[in-house]
C-alpha positions in Angstrom: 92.3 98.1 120.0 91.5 99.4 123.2 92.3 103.2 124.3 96.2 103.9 124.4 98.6 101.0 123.3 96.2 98.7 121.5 94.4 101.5 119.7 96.1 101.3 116.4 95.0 97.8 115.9 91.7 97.5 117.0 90.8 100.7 114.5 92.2 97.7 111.7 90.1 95.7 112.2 88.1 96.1 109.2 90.8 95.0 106.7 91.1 91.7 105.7 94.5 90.1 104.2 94.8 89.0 100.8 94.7 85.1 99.6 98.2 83.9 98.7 99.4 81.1 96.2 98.3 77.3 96.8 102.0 76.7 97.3 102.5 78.4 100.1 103.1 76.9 103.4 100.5 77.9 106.0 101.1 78.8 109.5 101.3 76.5 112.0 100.0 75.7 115.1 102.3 74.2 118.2 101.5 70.8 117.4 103.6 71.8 113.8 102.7 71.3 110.0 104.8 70.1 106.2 108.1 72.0 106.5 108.2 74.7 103.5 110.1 73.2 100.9 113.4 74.7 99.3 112.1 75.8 96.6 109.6 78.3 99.0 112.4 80.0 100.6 113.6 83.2 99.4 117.1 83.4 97.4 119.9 83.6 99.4 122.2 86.8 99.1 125.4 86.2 97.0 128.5 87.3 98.8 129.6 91.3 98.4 125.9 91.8 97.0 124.3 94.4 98.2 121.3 93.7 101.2 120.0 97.7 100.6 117.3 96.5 98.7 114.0 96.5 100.5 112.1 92.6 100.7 109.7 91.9 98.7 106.0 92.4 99.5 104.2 88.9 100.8 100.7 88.5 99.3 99.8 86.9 102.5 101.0 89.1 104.9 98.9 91.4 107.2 97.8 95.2 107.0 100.9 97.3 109.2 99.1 98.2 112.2 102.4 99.8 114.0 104.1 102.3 111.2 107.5 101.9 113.4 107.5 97.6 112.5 107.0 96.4 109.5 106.0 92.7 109.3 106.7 92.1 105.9 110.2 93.1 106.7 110.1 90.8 109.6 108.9 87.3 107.8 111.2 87.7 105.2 114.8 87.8 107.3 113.2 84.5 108.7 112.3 82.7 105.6 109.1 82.9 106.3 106.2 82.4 103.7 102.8 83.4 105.5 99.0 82.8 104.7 97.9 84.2 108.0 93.9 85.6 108.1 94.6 88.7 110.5 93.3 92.2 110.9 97.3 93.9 111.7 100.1 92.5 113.3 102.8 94.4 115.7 106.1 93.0 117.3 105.1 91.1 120.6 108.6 90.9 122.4 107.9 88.3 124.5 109.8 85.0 125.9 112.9 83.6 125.2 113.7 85.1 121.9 111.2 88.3 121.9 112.2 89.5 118.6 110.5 86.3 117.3 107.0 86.9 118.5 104.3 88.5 117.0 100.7 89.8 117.8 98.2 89.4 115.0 94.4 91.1 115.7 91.4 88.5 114.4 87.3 89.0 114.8 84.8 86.2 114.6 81.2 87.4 113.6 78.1 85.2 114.9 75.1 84.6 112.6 73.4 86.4 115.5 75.1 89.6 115.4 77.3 89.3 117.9 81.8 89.8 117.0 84.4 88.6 119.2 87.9 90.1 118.6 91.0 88.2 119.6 94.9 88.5 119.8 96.7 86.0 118.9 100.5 84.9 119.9 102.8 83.6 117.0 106.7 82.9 117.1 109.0 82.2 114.4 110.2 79.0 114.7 112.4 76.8 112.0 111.1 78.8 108.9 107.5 78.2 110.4 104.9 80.7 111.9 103.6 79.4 114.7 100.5 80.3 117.0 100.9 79.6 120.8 97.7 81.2 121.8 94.8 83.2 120.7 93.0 85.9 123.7 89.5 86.7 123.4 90.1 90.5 124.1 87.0 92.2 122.8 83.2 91.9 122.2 80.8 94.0 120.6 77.8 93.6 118.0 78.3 93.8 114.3 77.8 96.9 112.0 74.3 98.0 111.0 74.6 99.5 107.5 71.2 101.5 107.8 72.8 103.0 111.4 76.6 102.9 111.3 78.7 103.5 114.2 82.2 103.2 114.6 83.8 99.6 115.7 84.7 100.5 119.2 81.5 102.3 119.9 79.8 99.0 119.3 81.7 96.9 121.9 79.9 95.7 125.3 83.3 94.7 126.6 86.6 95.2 126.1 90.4 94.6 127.6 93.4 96.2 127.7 96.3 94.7 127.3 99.8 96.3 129.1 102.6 95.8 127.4 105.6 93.4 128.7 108.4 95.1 130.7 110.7 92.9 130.9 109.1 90.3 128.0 108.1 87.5 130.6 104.6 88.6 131.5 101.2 90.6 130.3 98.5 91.9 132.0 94.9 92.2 130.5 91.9 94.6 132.4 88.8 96.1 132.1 89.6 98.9 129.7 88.6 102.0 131.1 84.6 102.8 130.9 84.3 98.9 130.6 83.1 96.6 133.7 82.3 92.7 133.1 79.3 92.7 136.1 78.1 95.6 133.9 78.4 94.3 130.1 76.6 91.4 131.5 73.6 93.4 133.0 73.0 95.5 130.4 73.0 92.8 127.9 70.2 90.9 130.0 68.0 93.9 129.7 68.0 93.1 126.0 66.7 89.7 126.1 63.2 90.6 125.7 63.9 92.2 122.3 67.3 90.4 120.9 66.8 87.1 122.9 69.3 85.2 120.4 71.8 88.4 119.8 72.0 88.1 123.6 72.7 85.4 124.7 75.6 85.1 122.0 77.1 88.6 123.4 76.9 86.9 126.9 79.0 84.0 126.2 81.0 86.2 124.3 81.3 88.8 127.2 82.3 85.6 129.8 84.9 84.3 127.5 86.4 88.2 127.2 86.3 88.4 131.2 87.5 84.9 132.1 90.5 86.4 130.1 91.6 88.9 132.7 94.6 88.5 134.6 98.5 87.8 134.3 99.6 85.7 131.6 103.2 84.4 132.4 106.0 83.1 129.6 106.4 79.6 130.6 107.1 76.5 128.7 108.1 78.4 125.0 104.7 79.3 125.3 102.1 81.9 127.1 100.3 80.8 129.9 96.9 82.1 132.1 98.1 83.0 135.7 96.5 83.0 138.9 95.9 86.3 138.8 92.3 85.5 136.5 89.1 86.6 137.8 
């Protein structure tokens, strides 16, 4: 996503997940959704069978965006059945139970041009994927097929994201070459030309910068700190 740890990811972004079956159970936000039934939940292992055998591939899972994790590995120990929208997911180790915790990448594109990227916190909870929160991370302007540039040469703003130490806390900043006073100048000087495409990348740009700061594990969820600016 952004230069050094969240690289990987944000170079995914491109790849959509594949539909699953109309009987899957969807994932969840906090406020909950239908438990899956019995019948969703994979076999369990007969006793002195062997547990070598690698899980089986979910249709709804998303593209591996750390080769050292593998999230399809990862849903299945928990029962999980996922139709989850995401550009890559990566282990999140973060509150109470880190194993549990996922990051997921997503993008919204405007019909103006402008595409906001996102990282969203999810937790395995009771056979359910849940989303706690979703971090606008990212902003840039959408591909133009007749002059392509690469995905991160087309962001205005972006964060980067530090990973937890001791799974309690993250930090998000101005990635390096990126300043929100700037991204919002140099947009402005585009008005003239891109009046509508502008003023969606400067809402977009203050959503990415109101971002910044601590966010503290608190509550079984993650939570904005005072150390926003």
């Amino acid at each position: 996503m952004t230069r050094g740890w969240l690289l990987p990811l944000l170079t995914s972004l491109s790849v959509a997940c594949a539909a699953v079956p109309a009987n899957s159970s969807s994932v969840s936000s906090a406020s909950g959704s239908p438990e899956p039934t019995s019948d969703d939940a994979p076999p369990a292992t007969a006793a002195g069978a062997s547990t070598s055998e690698a899980p089986p591939e979910l249709p709804g899972a998303p593209p591996v965006t750390d080769p050292g994790w593998d999230f399809h590995a990862w849903a299945y120990a928990r029962e999980l059945k996922v139709e989850l929208v995401s550009d890559g997911c990566e282990a999140a180790k973060l509150g109470d139970k880190p194993d549990e915790t996922v990051w997921c990448a997503h993008h919204q594109e405007s019909k103006e041009g402008a595409a906001l990227y996102t990282r969203a916190l999810y937790v395995a909870r009771n056979k359910r994927l849940l989303k706690l929160v979703e971090i606008p991370i990212a902003v840039g302007v959408m591909d133009n097929p007749d002059a392509p540039r690469d995905e991160q040469d087309r962001h205005v703003m972006r964060l980067r994201l530090t990973p937890p130490k001791d799974g309690k806390a993250v930090s998000l900043e101005a990635a390096s070459g990126f300043d929100c006073e700037k991204a919002l100048k140099d947009n402005d000087t585009n008005k003239a030309s891109a009046r509508d495409l502008t003023r969606a990348l400067d809402e977009r740009i203050k959503k990415v910068c109101a971002a910044r700061g601590e966010w503290i594990w608190a509550g079984g969820t993650l939570r904005h700190g005072a150390g926003g600016r």
